[in-house]
C-alpha positions, 0 to 999 in steps of 0.5 A: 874087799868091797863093801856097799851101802844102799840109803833110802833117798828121801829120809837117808835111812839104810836100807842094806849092806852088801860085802864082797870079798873078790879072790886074792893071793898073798905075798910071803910078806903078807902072809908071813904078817897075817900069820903073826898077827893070828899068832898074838891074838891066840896069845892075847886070847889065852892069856886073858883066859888065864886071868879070868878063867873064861874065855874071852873069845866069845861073849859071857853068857855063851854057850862055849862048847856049842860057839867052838864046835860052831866056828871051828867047822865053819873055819874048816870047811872055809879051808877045805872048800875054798881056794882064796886064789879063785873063790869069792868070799 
């Protein structure tokens, strides 16, 4: 991952932000380590649902219904398009 950042050079102001994800494989370790860390955070996120009886995964005021339908075709399109390998992100 590559992150830029563009400054106005007379006044140091940000003038804009650039990331690039470049293509990459995990190890087994590695992916064996992301696998558990998105396992606890599920967890963590149902639990907190639990105790308030909200979700915790978006902001109060959120549409749920419409961020779920949103984020979860985002995420399978990501998988179904994209080799993590070759593609870019």
């Amino acid at each position: 991952m590559k992150i830029f950042k563009v400054t106005e050079v007379a006044t140091g102001r940000l003038a804009a932000v650039a990331r690039f994800g470049y293509p990459f494989k995990l190890t087994e370790e590695e992916q064996a380590r992301r696998d558990e860390e998105k396992a606890q955070e599920k967890k963590a996120l149902e639990e907190a649902e639990k105790e308030t009886g909200k979700s915790a995964k978006y902001p109060e005021a959120s549409n749920v219904e419409a961020c779920e339908w949103y984020f979860n075709t985002l995420d399978e399109m990501r998988e179904k398009y994209m080799k993590w390998d070759q593609d870019y992100s």
